[in-house]
N, C-alpha and C positions, 0 to 999 in steps of 0.2 A: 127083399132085394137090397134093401139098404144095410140091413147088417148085416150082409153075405161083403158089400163094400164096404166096410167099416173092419172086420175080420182079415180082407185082404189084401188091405193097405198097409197095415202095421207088418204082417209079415214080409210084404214086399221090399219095405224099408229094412227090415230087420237084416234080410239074405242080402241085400245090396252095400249093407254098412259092411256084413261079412266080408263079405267081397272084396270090398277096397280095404279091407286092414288087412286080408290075407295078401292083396298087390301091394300095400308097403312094406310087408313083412319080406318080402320074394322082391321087394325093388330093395331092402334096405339088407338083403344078405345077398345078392345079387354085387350091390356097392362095396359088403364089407370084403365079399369074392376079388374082387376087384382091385381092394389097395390093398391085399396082403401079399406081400413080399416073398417070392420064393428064396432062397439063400445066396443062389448066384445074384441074382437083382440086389439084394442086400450088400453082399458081398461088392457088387459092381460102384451101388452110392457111396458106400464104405470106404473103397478105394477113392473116388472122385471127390470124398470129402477131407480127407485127408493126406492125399497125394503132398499134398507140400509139405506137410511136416515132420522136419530131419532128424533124423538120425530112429523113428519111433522104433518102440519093440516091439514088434507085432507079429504072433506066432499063429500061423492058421486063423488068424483075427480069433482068438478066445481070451486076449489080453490086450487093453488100449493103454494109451501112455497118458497118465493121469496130468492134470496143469503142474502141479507138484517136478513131478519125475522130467517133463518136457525143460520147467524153469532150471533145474538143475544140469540138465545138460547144453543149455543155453547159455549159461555161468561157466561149464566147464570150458567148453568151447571161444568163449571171450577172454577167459584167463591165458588158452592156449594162443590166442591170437596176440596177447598183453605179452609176453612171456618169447613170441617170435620176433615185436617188435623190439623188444631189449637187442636182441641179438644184432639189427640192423648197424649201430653205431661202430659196432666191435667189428661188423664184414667191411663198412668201408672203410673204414682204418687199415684194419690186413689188407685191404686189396692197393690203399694207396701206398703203404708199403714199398709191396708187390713192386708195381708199376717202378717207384724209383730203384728199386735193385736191377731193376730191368728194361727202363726207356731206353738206352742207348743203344739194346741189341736189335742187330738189324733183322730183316725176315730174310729166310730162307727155306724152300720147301723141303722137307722132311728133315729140317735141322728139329733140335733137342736141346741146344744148351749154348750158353751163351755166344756164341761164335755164330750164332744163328739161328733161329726158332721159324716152325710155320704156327697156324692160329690153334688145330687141335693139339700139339705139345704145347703150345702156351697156357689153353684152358687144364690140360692134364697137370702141367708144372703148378698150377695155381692151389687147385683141389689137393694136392697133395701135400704140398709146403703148407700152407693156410690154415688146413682142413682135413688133414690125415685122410683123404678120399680117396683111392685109385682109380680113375679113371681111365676107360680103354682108349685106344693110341689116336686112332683115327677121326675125322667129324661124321662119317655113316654110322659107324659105332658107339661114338656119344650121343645118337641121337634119340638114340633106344634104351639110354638112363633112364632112371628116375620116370617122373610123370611129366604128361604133356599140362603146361598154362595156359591161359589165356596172353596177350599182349599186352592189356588193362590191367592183368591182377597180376605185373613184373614186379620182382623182391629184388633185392641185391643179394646175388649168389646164382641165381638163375641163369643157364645156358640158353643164348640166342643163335638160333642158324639162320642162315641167308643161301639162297639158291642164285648163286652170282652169273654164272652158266649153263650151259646146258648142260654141262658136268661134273660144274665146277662146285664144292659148299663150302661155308665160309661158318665161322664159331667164334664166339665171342663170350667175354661171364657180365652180362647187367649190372652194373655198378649205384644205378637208382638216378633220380631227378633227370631220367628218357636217355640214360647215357649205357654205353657199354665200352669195356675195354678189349682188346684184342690186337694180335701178331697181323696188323696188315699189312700189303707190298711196302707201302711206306714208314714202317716199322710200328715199334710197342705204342699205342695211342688210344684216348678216347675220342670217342666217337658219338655222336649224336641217331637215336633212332628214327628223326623223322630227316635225317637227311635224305635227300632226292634217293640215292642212289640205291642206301639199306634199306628206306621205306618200301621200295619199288620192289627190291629181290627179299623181303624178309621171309619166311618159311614157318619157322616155326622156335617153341621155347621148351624148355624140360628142365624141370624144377630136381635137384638133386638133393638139397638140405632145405628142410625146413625153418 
């Protein structure tokens, strides 16, 4: 009897140890089931981990944009930003210009020329004298130039509209340090953007040069 017990303990141990390697084996592929990524999921962290970074190349994601390739277009894009700011000196100059060839004319609606101007032939006459631009006649029609900016990221050259009525739009070209110039009722002047009145009616802005 005893070594029928002694016989049938070692095997009982033996098929139990079985046992639990084969449960880690089946818990531990069970686990690797489990974090393997299908390609939509891949694709999904992919996107979520990268989403911020501009301008990348990324084709069907089978190409990522190396620290290398990323640093370079980060250089490019600073030199373009370096290269816009040159430009600033030279627009407010032209626009101050502008202004003195033209403070004393008074406003008139759907005037054109010096006998009398409204605010969209003022912005048209500017772009074009300045800036070899032609712009279309109207302010519903310059508003559809160019791209729309922000109010924060204002350049000098940039077109401001104002929704002054229920009818009525109002255009001016941003001159820089919160100022814009423009043909108002009381003629060629600058103008403050947090004034009560244009803070109040301001609308929107469209970047035409960069």
């Amino acid at each position: 009897m005893i070594k029928k017990i002694f016989v049938i303990i070692p095997i009982l141990i033996f098929f139990t140890a079985c046992s639990n390697k084969n449960q880690n084996i089946e818990s531990n592929n069970s686990q690797s089931e489990k974090t393997t990524l299908t390609y939509i999921e891949y694709k999904k962290l992919y996107e979520e981990k990268n989403k911020k970074i501009k301008n990348k190349p990324i084709l069907e994601y089978e190409t990522v944009i190396t620290p290398k390739e990323y640093k370079s277009l980060m250089l490019n894009e600073n030199s373009e930003n370096v290269k816009s700011s040159s430009e600033i000196p030279k627009r407010k100059q032209a626009f101050n210009d502008f202004y003195n060839e033209w403070k004393n004319v008074r406003y008139k609606l759907g005037g054109e020329s010096k006998k009398g101007i409204d605010c969209s032939a003022f912005t048209q006459r500017i772009y074009k004298d300045k800036f070899g631009i032609k712009l279309p006649r109207t302010t519903l029609t310059q508003v559809n130039m160019g791209v729309e900016v922000k109010k924060a990221e204002l350049i000098p050259g940039d077109l401001v509209f104002f929704k002054t009525s229920k009818t009525d739009k109002h255009v001016g070209v941003y001159v820089g340090n919160g100022n814009f110039m423009h043909a108002s009722i009381k003629g060629i002047q600058f103008t403050s953007l947090d004034k009560p009145f244009y803070k109040k009616n301001y609308w929107t802005s469209r970047r035409i040069i960069d």
